[in-house]
N, C-alpha and C positions, 0 to 999 in steps of 0.2 A: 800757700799758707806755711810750707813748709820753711820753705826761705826765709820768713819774718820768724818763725818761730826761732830758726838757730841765729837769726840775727839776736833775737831777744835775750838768747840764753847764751851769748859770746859775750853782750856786752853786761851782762849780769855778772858773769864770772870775772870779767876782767874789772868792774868796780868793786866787786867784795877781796878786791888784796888793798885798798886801803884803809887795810884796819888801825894805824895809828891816828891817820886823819880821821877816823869812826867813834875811839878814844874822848882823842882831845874836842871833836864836839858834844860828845856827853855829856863831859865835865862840864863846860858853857852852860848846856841844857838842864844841868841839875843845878846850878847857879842861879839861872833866871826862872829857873819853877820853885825855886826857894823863896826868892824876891817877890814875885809874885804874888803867892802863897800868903805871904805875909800883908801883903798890901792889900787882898781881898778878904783876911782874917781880920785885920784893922778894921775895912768897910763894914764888915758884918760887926762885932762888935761894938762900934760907933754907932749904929744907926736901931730904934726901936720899930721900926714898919719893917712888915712882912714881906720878904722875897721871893720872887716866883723860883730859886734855886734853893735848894739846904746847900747850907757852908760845904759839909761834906760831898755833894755832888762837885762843887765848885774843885774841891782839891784835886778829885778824881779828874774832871774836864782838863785840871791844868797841866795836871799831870800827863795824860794823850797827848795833849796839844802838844807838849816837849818830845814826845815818845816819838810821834807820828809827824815832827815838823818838816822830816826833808819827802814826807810825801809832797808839800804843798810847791806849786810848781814858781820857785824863787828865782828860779836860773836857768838859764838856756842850757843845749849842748855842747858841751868846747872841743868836740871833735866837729860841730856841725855849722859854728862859728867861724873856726878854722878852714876849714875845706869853702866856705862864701868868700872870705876875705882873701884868701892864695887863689881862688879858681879849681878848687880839686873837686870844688862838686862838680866837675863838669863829670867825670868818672864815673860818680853816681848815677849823674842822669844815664850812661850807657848801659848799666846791668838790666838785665831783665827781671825789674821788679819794679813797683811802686814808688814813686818818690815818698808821697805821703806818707803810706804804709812801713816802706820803711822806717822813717822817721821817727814816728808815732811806735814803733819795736823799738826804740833805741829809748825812747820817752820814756816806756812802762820800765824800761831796764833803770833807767834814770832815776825815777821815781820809788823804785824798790829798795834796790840793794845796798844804798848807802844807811836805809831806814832799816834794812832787816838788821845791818851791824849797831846800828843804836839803842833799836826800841827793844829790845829782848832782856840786855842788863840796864838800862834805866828801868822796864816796867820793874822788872826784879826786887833793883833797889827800893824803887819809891812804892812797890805793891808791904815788903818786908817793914820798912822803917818809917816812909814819908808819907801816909797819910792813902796812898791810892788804894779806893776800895775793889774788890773784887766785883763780877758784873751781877748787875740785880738779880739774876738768875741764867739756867742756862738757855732759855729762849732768850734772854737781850743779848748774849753772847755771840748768839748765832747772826741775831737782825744786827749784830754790832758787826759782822764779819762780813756779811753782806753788802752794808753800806760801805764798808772801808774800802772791797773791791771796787764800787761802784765809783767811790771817794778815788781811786785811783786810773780809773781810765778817764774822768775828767779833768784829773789835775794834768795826765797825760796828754790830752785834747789841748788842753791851756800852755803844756811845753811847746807844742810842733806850732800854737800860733806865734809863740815868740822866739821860736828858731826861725817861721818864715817872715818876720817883720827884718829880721838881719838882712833880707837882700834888698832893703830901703833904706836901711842906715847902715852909718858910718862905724857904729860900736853898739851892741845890744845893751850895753849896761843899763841904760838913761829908760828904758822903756821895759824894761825888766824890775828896774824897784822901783816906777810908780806901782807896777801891775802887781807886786810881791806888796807893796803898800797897803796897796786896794785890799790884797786877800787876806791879808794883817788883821785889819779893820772889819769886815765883812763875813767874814768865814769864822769869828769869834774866837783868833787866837790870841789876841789880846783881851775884850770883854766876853764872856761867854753871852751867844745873843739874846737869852734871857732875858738878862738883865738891860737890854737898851730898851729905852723906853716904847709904849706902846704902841705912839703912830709913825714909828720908824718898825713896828714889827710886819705891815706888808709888803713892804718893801726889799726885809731883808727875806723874808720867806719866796721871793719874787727872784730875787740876785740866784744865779747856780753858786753864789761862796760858797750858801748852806752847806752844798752837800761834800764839801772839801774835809769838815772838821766836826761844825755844829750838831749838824744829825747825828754822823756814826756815832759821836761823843754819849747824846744823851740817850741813844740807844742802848748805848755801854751802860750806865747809871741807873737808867731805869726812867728818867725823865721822861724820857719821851717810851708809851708801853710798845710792846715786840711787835704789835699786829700795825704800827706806824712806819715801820720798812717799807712797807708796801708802796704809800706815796713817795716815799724818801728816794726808793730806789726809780721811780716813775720821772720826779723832776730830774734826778742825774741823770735818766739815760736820755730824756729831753734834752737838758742844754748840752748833754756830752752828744750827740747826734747833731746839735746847732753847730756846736763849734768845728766839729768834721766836716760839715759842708760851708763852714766861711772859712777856712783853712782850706780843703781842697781849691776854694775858688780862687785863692788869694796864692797859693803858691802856683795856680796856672799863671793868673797874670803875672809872677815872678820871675818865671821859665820865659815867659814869652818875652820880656826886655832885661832878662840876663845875660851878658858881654861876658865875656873871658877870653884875657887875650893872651899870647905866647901859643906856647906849645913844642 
């Protein structure tokens, strides 16, 4: 445990010095929660039937959703791309440690550190000026905090599957933004899942997207009350324990017909 743990905490440190790259995605991110913003103010104004969200939960929602977007697992590792495509994982495989595990350390670093430099002065901004409301109380704070962990070792499960899809293809791109697509759609960072219609709500309740965005979100608001973590964090750590064991299966069979040749 040891070993993943300074794994995790080397590659933490070394993604938190792109702090300009951290900047200018901000700025993007307060652009399209602007956009946004306004086009679900438009809806609700437009429309005289009752929403299962207040306008104001919605600003909040959209507001996370920008805050907490590079939790959502959009992108492989490009150290981990890198070393498939030259052959330097073979190297990997000779440390004494886990491939998976490894992996899956490099994931949670992945998934962190580029959101700790984001979400801290967006919340800021947009808690000060733009509309984000502070959390329904301090129990949704806590079940908000909960989830967001929980939100985070499955969007890390969903990285290490689309690092190990790279030893089948030519370029991870193509299978990386369907799946960034899918969690778009799904995980309700484009529509908060609320608002999708009724007989699409088993379904989404069914998908692990929920627990990427949806849940922590309305935990946060108050939407969803604090004693609803409980299942929240139940289904995450279901599909996050699914995906661990079709990952581990799938990067054996990966090992077992990957060639590397030189040396």
């Amino acid at each position: 445990m040891r070993g993943y743990l300074a794994v995790l905490r080397a590659r933490f440190l070394a993604l938190l010095q792109y702090r300009a790259a951290a900047l200018a995605g901000m700025g993007t991110q307060l652009l399209w929660g602007l956009i946004r913003i306004m086009i679900f103010e438009a809806f609700y104004r437009s429309s005289a039937a009752a929403q299962p969200m207040p306008v104001a939960h919605v600003i909040s929602y959209v507001w996370l959703g920008q805050a907490f977007l590079g939790l959502q697992p959009w992108n492989t590792d490009s150290d981990v791309r890198g070393q498939i495509r030259t052959g330097a994982v073979a190297y990997e495989l000779l440390r004494p440690l886990d491939l998976y595990s490894l992996w899956y350390s490099r994931a949670v670093a992945l998934r962190c550190a580029p959101t700790l430099l984001r979400s801290i002065p967006l919340l800021a901004l947009a808690g000060l000026f733009l509309g984000l409301q502070a959390p329904a109380s301090a129990a949704s704070l806590g079940a908000f905090l909960l989830a967001l962990t929980g939100a985070v070792l499955l969007s890390s499960a969903v990285t290490v599957l689309l690092n190990i899809s790279l030893m089948w293809t030519v370029a991870g791109e193509g299978i990386s933004q369907l799946t960034f697509s899918l969690i778009l759609v799904f995980s309700g960072m484009v529509v908060p899942l609320p608002l999708f219609p009724d007989w699409a709500q088993p379904l989404l309740d069914a998908l692990p997207f929920r627990g990427l965005a949806d849940a922590p979100f309305r935990l946060y608001t108050g939407h969803l009350p604090p004693p609803e973590v409980v299942p929240v964090l139940v289904h995450q750590f279901l599909w996050t324990t699914a995906l661990v064991l079709v990952g581990r299966a799938l990067l054996a069979a990966g090992k077992r017909r990957l060639v590397v040749q030189g040396g």
